[in-house]
C-alpha positions in Angstrom: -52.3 -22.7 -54.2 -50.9 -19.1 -52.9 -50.9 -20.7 -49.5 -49.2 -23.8 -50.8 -46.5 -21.1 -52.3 -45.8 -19.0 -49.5 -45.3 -22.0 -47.3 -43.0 -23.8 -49.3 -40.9 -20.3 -49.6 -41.5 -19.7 -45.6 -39.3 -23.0 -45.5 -36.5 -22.3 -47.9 -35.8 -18.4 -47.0 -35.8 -19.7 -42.8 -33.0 -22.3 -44.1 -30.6 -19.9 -46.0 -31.7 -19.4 -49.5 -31.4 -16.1 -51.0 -34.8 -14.6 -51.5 -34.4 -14.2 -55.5 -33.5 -17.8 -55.9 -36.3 -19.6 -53.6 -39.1 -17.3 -54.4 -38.5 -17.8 -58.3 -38.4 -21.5 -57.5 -41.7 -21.3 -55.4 -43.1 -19.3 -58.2 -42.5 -21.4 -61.3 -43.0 -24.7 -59.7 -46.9 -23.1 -58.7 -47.0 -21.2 -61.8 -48.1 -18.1 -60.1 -49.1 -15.3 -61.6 -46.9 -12.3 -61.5 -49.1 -10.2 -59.2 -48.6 -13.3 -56.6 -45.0 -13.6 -57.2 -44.9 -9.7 -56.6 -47.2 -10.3 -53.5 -44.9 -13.1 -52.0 -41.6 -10.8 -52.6 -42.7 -7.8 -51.2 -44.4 -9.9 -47.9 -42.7 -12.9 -47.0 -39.8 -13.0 -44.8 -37.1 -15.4 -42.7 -38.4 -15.6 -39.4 -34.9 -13.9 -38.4 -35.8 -10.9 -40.3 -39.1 -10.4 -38.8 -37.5 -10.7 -35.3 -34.7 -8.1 -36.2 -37.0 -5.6 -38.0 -39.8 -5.4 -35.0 -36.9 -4.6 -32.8 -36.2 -1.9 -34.9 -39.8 -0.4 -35.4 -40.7 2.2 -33.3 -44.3 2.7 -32.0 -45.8 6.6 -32.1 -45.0 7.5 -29.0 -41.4 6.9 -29.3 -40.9 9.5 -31.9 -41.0 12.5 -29.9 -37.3 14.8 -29.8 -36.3 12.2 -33.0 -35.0 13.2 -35.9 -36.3 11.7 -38.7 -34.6 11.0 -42.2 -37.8 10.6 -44.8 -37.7 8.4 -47.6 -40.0 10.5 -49.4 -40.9 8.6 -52.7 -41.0 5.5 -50.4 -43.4 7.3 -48.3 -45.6 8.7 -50.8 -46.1 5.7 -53.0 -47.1 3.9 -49.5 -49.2 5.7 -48.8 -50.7 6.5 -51.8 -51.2 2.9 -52.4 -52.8 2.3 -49.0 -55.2 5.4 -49.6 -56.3 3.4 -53.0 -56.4 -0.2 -51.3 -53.7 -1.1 -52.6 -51.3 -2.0 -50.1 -50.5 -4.7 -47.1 -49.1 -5.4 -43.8 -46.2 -7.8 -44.4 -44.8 -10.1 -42.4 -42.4 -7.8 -41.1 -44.8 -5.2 -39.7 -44.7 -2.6 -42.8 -47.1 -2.1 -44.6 -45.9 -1.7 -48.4 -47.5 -1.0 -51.4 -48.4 -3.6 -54.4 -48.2 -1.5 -57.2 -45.6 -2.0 -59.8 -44.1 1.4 -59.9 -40.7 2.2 -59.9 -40.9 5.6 -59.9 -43.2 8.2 -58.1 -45.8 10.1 -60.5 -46.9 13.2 -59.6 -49.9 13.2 -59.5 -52.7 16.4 -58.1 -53.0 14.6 -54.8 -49.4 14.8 -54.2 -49.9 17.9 -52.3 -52.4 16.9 -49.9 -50.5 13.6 -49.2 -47.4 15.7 -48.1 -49.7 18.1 -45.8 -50.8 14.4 -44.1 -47.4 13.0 -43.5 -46.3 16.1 -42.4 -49.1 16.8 -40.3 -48.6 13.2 -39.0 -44.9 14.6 -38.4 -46.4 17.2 -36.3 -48.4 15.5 -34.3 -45.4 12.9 -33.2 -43.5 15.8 -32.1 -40.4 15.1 -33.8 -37.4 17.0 -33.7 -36.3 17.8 -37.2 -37.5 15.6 -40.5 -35.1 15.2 -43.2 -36.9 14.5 -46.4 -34.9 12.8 -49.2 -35.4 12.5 -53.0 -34.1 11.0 -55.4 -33.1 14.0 -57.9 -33.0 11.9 -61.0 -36.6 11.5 -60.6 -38.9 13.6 -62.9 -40.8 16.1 -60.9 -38.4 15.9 -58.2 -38.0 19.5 -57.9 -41.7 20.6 -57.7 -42.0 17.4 -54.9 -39.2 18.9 -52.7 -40.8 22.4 -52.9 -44.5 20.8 -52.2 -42.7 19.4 -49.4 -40.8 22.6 -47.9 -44.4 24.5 -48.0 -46.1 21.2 -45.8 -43.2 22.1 -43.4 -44.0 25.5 -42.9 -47.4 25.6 -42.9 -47.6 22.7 -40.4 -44.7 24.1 -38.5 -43.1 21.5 -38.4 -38.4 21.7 -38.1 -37.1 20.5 -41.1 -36.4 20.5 -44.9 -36.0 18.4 -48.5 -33.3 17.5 -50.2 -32.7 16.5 -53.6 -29.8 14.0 -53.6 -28.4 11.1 -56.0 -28.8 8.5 -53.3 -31.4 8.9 -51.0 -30.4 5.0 -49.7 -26.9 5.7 -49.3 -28.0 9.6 -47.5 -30.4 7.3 -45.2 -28.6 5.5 -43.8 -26.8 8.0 -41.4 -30.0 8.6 -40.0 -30.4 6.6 -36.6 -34.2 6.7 -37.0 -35.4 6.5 -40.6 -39.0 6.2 -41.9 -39.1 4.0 -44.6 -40.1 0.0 -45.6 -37.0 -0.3 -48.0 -35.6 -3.4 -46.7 -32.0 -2.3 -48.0 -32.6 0.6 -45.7 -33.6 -0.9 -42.6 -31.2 -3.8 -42.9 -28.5 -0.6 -42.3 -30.4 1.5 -39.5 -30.9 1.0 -35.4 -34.8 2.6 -35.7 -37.7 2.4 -38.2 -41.0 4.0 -38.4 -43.7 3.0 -40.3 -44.8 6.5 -41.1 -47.2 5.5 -44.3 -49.3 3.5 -42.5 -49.5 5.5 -39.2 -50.7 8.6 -41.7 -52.8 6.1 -43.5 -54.7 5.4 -40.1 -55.2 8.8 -38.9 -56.9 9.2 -42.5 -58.7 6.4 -41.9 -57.0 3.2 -43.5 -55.0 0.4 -42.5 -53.3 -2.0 -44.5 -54.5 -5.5 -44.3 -52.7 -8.1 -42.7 -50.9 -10.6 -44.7 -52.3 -13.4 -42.8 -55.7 -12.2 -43.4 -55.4 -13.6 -47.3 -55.3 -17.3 -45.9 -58.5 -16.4 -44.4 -61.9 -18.2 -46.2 -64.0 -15.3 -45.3 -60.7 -12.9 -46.9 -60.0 -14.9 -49.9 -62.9 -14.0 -52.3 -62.9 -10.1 -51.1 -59.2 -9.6 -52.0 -57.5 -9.0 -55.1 -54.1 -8.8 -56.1 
């Protein structure tokens, strides 16, 4: 039935409709549950999208001399979610997460996540990162300092802000790291710098393909 879903919204959303619009359609006529409709949101895209976006996304090496404008919560709940299984590689070629949290919690690994993005900042040799978050966000303040002590101790050119907007900051950046789509939509370059710290701590979000698969289906849950 998920399959039957996502191909009857594959069709409408490469033939116009608005996202919102086709993918509650697609949902109601199936009667999926909310985890799939949140599944098929996230994941599903217009072929145009998907051609415009991997133009965008830069591989590893291409990151060297860059600076880098961090969507920090974005970031952190990625990877977070990937770390706990809990995130995908959409059609797109982000990975994002599934979880169905608007805000970031801090939690006690929050700390050791920064020192691996950084550290995966580090090792990409990039110029200067620019992390942003939202200020409005509780814990926001103890997240930007966590942050600023990653920096230093890995060395790494750079610093946090707290802002109102971290979207509307973003944008400005010609290379941003981030899977917001409202983001990328606005910026020449995108790195996918969840999932590339995910892999050097050894996990990788699964392909959203890999669902339809028989021998994928009964090992995945959403």
């Amino acid at each position: 039935m998920l399959h039957d879903a996502y191909r009857d919204l594959k069709y409408l959303l490469n033939r116009g409709y608005r996202k919102s619009v086709a993918l509650n359609f697609v949902a109601n006529h199936y009667r999926l549950t909310k985890a799939e409709r949140h599944l098929l949101a996230r994941c599903v895209f217009p072929d145009g999208w998907i051609a415009e976006t991997r133009k965008k996304l830069l591989q590893a090496e291409e990151l060297e001399g860059r600076v880098v404008g961090v969507d920090g919560f974005n970031v952190l709940i990625t990877l977070e979610s990937l770390l706990e299984g809990r995130a995908i590689l959409c059609e797109d070629g982000l990975v994002r997460d599934l979880k169905y949290q608007g805000k970031y919690v801090l939690t006690e690994r929050t700390e050791s996540l920064l020192h691996g993005i950084v550290g995966s900042l580090r090792e990409l040799a990039v110029k200067k990162a620019v992390f942003f978050y939202g200020k409005n966000v509780p814990g926001s303040g103890v997240v930007k300092k966590l942050t600023e002590k990653a920096l230093a101790s890995n060395a790494v050119v750079g610093e946090a802000r707290l802002v109102r907007s971290p979207d509307f900051e973003l944008k400005a950046y010609d290379t941003v790291a981030t899977a917001d789509v409202g983001i990328i939509e606005k910026v020449p370059f995108v790195f996918d710098l969840a999932a590339y710290t995910g892999l050097r701590l050894g996990k990788r979000g699964m392909p959203f393909s890999e669902l339809f698969r028989p021998s994928t289906a009964g090992r995945w849950s959403i």
